[in-house]
SERO-4910 file (N, C-alpha, C, O; in steps of 0.05 Angstrom, whole numbers):
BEGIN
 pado doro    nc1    nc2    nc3   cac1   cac2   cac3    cc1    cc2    cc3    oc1    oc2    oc3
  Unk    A   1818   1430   2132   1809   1452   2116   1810   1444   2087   1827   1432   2074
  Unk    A   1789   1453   2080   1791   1445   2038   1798   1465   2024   1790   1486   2031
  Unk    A   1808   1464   2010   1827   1490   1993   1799   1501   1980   1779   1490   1969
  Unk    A   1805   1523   1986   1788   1537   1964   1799   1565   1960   1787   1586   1967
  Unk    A   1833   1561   1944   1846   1584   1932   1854   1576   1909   1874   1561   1910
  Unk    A   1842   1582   1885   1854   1570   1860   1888   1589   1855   1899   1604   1871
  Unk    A   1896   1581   1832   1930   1588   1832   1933   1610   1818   1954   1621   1816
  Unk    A   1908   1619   1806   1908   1653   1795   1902   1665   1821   1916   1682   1832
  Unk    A   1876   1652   1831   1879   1668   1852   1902   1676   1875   1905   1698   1886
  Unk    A   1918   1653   1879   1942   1648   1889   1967   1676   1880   1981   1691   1893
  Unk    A   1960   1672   1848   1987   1694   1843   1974   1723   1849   1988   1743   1852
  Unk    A   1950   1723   1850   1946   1759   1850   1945   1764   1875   1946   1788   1881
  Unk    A   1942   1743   1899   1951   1761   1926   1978   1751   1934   1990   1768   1947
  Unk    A   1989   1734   1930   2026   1741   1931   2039   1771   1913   2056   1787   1921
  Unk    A   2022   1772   1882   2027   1802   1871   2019   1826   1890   2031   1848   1891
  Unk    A   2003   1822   1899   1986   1843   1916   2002   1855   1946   2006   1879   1952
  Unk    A   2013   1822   1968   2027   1834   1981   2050   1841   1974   2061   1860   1985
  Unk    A   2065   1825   1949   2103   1840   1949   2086   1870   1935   2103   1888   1935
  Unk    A   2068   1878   1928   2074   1902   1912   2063   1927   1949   2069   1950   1954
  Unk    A   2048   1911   1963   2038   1929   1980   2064   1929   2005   2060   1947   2022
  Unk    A   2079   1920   2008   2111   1908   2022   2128   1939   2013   2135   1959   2025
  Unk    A   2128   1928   1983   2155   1950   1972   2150   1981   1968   2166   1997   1960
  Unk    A   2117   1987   1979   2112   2010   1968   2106   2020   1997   2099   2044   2001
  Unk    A   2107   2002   2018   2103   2010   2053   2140   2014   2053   2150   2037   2053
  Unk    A   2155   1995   2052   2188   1999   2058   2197   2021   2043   2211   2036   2058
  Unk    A   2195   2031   2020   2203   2053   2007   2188   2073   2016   2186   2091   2000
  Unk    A   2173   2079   2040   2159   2108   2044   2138   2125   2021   2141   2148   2015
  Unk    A   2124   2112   2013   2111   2113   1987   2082   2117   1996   2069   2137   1989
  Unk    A   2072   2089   2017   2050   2094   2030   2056   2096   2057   2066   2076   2067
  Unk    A   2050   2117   2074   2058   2115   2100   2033   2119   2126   2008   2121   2122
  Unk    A   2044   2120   2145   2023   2122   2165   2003   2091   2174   2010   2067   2177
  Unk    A   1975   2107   2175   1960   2082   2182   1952   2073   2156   1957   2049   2155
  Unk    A   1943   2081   2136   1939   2075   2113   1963   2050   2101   1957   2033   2084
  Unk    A   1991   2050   2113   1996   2037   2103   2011   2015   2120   2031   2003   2114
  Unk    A   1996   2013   2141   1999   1995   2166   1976   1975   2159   1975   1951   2162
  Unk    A   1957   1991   2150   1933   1974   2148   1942   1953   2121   1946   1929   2118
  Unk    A   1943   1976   2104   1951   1960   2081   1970   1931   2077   1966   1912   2061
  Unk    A   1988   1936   2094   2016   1916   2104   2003   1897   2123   2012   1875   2117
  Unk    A   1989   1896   2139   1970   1874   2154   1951   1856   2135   1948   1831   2139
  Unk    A   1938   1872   2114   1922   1866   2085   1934   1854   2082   1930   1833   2093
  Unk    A   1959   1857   2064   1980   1840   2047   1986   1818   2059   1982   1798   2045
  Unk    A   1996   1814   2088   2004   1794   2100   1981   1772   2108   1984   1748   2109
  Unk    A   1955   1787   2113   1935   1761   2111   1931   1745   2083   1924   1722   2077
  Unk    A   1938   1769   2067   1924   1749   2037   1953   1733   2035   1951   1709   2032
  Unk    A   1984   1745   2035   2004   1729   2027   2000   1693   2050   2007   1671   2043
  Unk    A   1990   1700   2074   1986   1679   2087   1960   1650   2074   1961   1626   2071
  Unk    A   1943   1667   2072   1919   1652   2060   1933   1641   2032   1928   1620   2021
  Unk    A   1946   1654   2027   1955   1638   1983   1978   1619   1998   1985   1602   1981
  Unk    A   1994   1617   2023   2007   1594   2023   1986   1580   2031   1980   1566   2012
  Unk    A   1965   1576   2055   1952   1556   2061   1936   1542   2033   1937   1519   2026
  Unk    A   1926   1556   2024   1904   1558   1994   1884   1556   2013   1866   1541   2005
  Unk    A   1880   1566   2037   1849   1572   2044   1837   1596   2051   1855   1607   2065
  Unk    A   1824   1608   2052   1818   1637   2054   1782   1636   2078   1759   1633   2069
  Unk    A   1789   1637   2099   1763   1639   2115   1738   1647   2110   1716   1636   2116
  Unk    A   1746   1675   2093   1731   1690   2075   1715   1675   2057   1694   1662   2062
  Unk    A   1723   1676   2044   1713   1644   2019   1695   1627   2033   1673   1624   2023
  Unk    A   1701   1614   2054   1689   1588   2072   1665   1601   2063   1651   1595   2044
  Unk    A   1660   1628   2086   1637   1645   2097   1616   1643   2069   1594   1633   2065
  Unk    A   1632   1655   2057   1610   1666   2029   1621   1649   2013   1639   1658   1999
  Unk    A   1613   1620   2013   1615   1590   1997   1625   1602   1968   1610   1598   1949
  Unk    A   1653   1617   1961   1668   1620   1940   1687   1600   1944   1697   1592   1965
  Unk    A   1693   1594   1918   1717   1579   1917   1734   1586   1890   1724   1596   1870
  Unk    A   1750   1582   1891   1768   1592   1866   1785   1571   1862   1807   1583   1858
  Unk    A   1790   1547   1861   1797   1527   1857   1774   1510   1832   1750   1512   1828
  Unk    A   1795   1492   1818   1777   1483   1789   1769   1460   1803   1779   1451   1824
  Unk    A   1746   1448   1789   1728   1431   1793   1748   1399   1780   1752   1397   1756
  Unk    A   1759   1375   1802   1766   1351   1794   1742   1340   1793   1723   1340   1810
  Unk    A   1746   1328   1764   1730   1296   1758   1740   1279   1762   1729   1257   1758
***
C-alpha cells in the first residue's frame, strides 16, 4: 500500500477520534448516533496509524507532500 495520509492529515483524525472517544465515554453523545460516531473515529484513528486511507485510493486524493 502507498501512503497517502499526509501528517496534518494524520493529526486531525487522531484529534477527531480522542475528541469523538471522550464525548461517547462521558454520555454526551449517546445512542446510535454515537455508536456510529465511535466506529467513525476508530476507522479514521486506524487509517492515520497505517497512513493509508482506502477512501483516498478510490477518489486518487492524497494528502501526503510531493518527494523530489
Amino acid at each position: 500500500m502507498k501512503k497517502n495520509v499526509g501528517s496534518i492529515d494524520r493529526i486531525i483524525r487522531i484529534l477527531f477520534a480522542v475528541v469523538v472517544a471522550v464525548l461517547f465515554f462521558t454520555d454526551v453523545v449517546t445512542g446510535t448516533l454515537g455508536i456510529v460516531l465511535l466506529v467513525a473515529g476508530a476507522v479514521l484513528l486506524a487509517t492515520s496509524f497505517i497512513n493509508f486511507c482506502p477512501l483516498y485510493a478510490i477518489l486518487g486524493i492524497n494528502s501526503c507532500p510531493v518527494k523530489k
